[in-house]
N, C-alpha and C positions, 0 to 999 in steps of 0.2 A: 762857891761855884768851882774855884780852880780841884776841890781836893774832889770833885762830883767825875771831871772829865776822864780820868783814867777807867770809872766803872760806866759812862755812855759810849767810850770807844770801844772796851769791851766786850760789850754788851751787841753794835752794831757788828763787830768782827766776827762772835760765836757763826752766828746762820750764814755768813761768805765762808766760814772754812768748813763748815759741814758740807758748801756745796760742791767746792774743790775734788777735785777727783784726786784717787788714789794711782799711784803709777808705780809698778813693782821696779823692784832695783831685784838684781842677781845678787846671789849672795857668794862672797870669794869662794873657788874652788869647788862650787856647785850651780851647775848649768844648767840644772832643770829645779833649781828652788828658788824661789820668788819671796823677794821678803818688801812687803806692800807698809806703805807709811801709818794706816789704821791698826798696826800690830798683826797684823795677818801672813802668817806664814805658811806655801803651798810649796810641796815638794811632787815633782811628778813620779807617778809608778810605771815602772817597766812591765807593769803585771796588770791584767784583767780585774776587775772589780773584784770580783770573790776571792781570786787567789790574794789581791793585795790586803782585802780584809782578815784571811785569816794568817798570814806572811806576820803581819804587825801582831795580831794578838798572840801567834807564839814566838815573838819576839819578848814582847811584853811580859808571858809567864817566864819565857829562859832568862830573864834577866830576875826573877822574883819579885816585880811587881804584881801587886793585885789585879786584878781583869775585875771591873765591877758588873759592868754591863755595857751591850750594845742595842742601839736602838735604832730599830729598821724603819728608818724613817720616808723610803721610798714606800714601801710595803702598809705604811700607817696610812699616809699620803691619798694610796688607792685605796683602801678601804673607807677613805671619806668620799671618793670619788672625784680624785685631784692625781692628774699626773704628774708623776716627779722623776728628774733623770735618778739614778740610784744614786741612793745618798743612805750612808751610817755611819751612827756616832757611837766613837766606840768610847767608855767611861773606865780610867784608871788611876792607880796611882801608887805611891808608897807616904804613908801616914807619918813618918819619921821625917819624909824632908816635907812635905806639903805643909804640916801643921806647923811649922814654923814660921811659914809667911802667915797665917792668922793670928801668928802673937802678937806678930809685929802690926796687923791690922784686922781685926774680925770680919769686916766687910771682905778682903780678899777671900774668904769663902765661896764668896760667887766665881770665883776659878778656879775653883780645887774642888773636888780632883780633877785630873787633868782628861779635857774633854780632845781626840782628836778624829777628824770629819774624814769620811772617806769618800768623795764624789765622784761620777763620773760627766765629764762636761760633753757639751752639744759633736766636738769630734770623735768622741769616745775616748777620748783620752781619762786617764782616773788619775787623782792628785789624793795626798793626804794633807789637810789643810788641821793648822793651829793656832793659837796664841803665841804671837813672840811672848819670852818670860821677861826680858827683858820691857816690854811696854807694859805687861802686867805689874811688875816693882813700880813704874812711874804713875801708873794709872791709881795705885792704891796709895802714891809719896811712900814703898817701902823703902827704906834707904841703910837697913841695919842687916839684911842678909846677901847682900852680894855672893858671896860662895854657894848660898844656898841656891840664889837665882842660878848661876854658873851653872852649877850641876845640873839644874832643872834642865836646864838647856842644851845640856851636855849629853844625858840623857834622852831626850824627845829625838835630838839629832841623828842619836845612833839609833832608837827603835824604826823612825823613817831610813833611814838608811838600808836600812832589809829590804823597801821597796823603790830605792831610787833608782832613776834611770840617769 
Protein backbone atom coordinates (compact mmCIF):
# COMPACT_ATOMS: atom_id res chain seq x y z
CA UNK A 1 0.00 0.00 0.00
CA UNK A 2 2.78 2.55 1.17
CA UNK A 3 4.64 2.20 -2.46
CA UNK A 4 0.61 2.70 -4.03
CA UNK A 5 0.29 6.36 -2.42
CA UNK A 6 2.71 8.40 -4.25
CA UNK A 7 0.75 7.28 -7.72
CA UNK A 8 -3.00 8.01 -5.84
CA UNK A 9 -1.62 11.53 -4.88
CA UNK A 10 -0.60 11.94 -8.18
CA UNK A 11 -3.05 10.89 -9.93
CA UNK A 12 -5.71 13.35 -7.57
CA UNK A 13 -3.24 16.31 -8.25
CA UNK A 14 -3.18 15.92 -12.28
CA UNK A 15 -6.97 17.40 -12.77
CA UNK A 16 -6.46 20.50 -9.69
CA UNK A 17 -3.35 21.72 -11.65
CA UNK A 18 -4.90 21.50 -15.03
CA UNK A 19 -7.50 23.61 -13.46
CA UNK A 20 -5.20 26.30 -12.08
CA UNK A 21 -5.08 29.08 -14.08
CA UNK A 22 -2.19 30.48 -15.92
CA UNK A 23 -0.94 34.07 -14.80
CA UNK A 24 1.79 35.65 -17.34
CA UNK A 25 4.89 36.97 -15.65
CA UNK A 26 6.86 39.82 -17.76
CA UNK A 27 9.76 38.83 -19.03
CA UNK A 28 13.04 40.99 -18.01
CA UNK A 29 13.57 44.04 -20.20
CA UNK A 30 10.36 43.29 -22.14
CA UNK A 31 7.14 45.10 -21.21
CA UNK A 32 4.85 44.05 -23.70
CA UNK A 33 5.95 39.97 -23.53
CA UNK A 34 4.35 37.71 -21.39
CA UNK A 35 5.86 34.62 -20.73
CA UNK A 36 2.70 32.36 -19.08
CA UNK A 37 3.42 29.17 -16.89
CA UNK A 38 1.74 26.60 -19.69
CA UNK A 39 4.88 27.49 -22.03
CA UNK A 40 3.20 30.11 -23.82
CA UNK A 41 4.86 33.06 -25.00
CA UNK A 42 3.01 36.51 -26.33
CA UNK A 43 4.82 39.31 -27.39
CA UNK A 44 2.73 42.40 -28.42
CA UNK A 45 3.02 44.13 -31.87
CA UNK A 46 3.28 47.68 -32.43
CA UNK A 47 1.81 46.79 -35.88
CA UNK A 48 -1.56 46.07 -37.42
CA UNK A 49 -2.45 42.49 -38.12
CA UNK A 50 -1.23 42.34 -41.71
CA UNK A 51 1.77 44.52 -41.35
CA UNK A 52 2.89 42.42 -38.35
CA UNK A 53 2.36 39.23 -40.33
CA UNK A 54 4.26 40.05 -43.15
CA UNK A 55 7.03 42.25 -40.59
CA UNK A 56 7.86 38.66 -39.15
CA UNK A 57 7.95 36.56 -42.25
CA UNK A 58 10.58 38.95 -43.74
CA UNK A 59 12.16 38.86 -40.94
CA UNK A 60 12.13 35.20 -41.01
CA UNK A 61 13.55 35.03 -44.77
CA UNK A 62 16.38 37.87 -43.88
CA UNK A 63 17.63 35.90 -41.40
CA UNK A 64 17.61 32.45 -44.00
CA UNK A 65 15.15 30.61 -42.39
CA UNK A 66 12.78 28.65 -44.30
CA UNK A 67 9.16 30.20 -44.47
CA UNK A 68 7.06 26.90 -44.91
CA UNK A 69 3.78 28.18 -44.75
CA UNK A 70 1.07 30.24 -43.29
CA UNK A 71 -2.31 29.32 -42.46
CA UNK A 72 -5.17 31.69 -42.48
CA UNK A 73 -6.87 30.48 -39.94
CA UNK A 74 -9.47 33.33 -39.54
CA UNK A 75 -10.21 33.03 -43.23
CA UNK A 76 -10.71 28.88 -42.83
CA UNK A 77 -12.82 29.72 -39.74
CA UNK A 78 -15.33 31.77 -42.01
CA UNK A 79 -15.54 29.61 -44.57
CA UNK A 80 -16.93 26.93 -42.15
CA UNK A 81 -19.21 29.56 -40.99
CA UNK A 82 -17.35 30.46 -37.60
CA UNK A 83 -16.29 33.81 -36.62
CA UNK A 84 -12.73 34.24 -35.64
CA UNK A 85 -10.82 37.48 -34.41
CA UNK A 86 -7.78 37.08 -37.13
CA UNK A 87 -5.57 34.56 -36.28
CA UNK A 88 -2.36 33.06 -38.45
CA UNK A 89 -0.12 30.45 -38.14
CA UNK A 90 2.83 31.13 -39.58
CA UNK A 91 5.03 27.50 -40.11
CA UNK A 92 9.01 27.82 -40.17
CA UNK A 93 12.13 26.75 -39.42
CA UNK A 94 15.82 25.73 -40.07
CA UNK A 95 16.38 21.81 -40.36
CA UNK A 96 19.93 22.11 -38.94
CA UNK A 97 18.98 23.28 -35.53
CA UNK A 98 15.37 21.90 -35.33
CA UNK A 99 16.42 18.26 -36.15
CA UNK A 100 18.53 18.04 -33.50
CA UNK A 101 15.94 18.09 -30.71
CA UNK A 102 14.37 14.87 -32.59
CA UNK A 103 17.45 12.98 -32.07
CA UNK A 104 17.40 13.67 -28.79
CA UNK A 105 13.60 12.83 -28.86
CA UNK A 106 11.44 11.78 -32.01
CA UNK A 107 8.17 12.55 -30.41
CA UNK A 108 9.60 16.45 -30.17
CA UNK A 109 8.42 16.53 -33.80
CA UNK A 110 5.13 17.61 -32.79
CA UNK A 111 6.98 21.11 -32.30
CA UNK A 112 9.21 21.34 -35.07
CA UNK A 113 8.97 23.31 -37.06
CA UNK A 114 8.48 26.02 -35.33
CA UNK A 115 4.89 27.20 -35.37
CA UNK A 116 4.33 31.04 -34.50
CA UNK A 117 0.56 32.53 -33.99
CA UNK A 118 -0.30 35.78 -34.96
CA UNK A 119 -3.70 37.06 -33.37
CA UNK A 120 -5.63 39.78 -32.87
CA UNK A 121 -7.41 40.10 -29.42
CA UNK A 122 -10.98 41.56 -28.46
CA UNK A 123 -9.13 45.38 -28.22
CA UNK A 124 -7.47 44.87 -31.27
CA UNK A 125 -4.39 44.71 -30.02
CA UNK A 126 -2.26 41.80 -32.33
CA UNK A 127 0.43 39.64 -30.27
CA UNK A 128 2.77 37.00 -31.81
CA UNK A 129 2.28 34.18 -29.46
CA UNK A 130 4.66 30.82 -29.10
CA UNK A 131 6.27 27.94 -27.49
CA UNK A 132 8.64 28.77 -24.77
CA UNK A 133 11.80 26.41 -26.06
CA UNK A 134 12.76 26.18 -23.03
CA UNK A 135 9.29 24.21 -21.75
CA UNK A 136 9.40 22.37 -24.97
CA UNK A 137 13.17 20.69 -23.78
CA UNK A 138 11.06 19.84 -20.44
CA UNK A 139 8.02 18.72 -22.01
CA UNK A 140 10.01 16.08 -24.18
CA UNK A 141 12.85 15.35 -20.85
CA UNK A 142 15.41 16.95 -23.73
CA UNK A 143 18.23 17.40 -21.45
CA UNK A 144 21.32 17.03 -24.05
CA UNK A 145 20.90 20.12 -26.32
CA UNK A 146 20.83 23.12 -24.10
CA UNK A 147 22.76 25.30 -26.75
CA UNK A 148 20.53 24.08 -29.20
CA UNK A 149 17.54 25.15 -27.14
CA UNK A 150 19.55 28.65 -26.40
CA UNK A 151 19.52 29.53 -29.75
CA UNK A 152 16.20 28.43 -30.55
CA UNK A 153 15.22 30.90 -28.43
CA UNK A 154 17.55 33.36 -29.24
CA UNK A 155 16.32 33.24 -32.35
CA UNK A 156 12.31 33.38 -32.11
CA UNK A 157 13.40 36.44 -29.82
CA UNK A 158 14.87 38.44 -32.35
CA UNK A 159 12.39 37.43 -35.31
CA UNK A 160 9.40 38.83 -32.79
CA UNK A 161 11.40 41.53 -32.10
CA UNK A 162 10.62 43.13 -35.58
CA UNK A 163 7.32 43.47 -34.27
CA UNK A 164 7.47 44.46 -30.56
CA UNK A 165 6.19 47.29 -29.06
Amino acid sequence: MRSRIPVIVAAALVPLAAAIPYFPTHAAGAAETEVFENGIVRVKSAYRFAETIERLKGDVRSKGITFFFAVEQARLAGEAGITLRPSTLLVFGNPALGSQFMTSNPVAGIDWPVRLLVIEDERGDVWAVYNDFRYIARRHGITDRDSAFDKAAEVIASITSAVAR
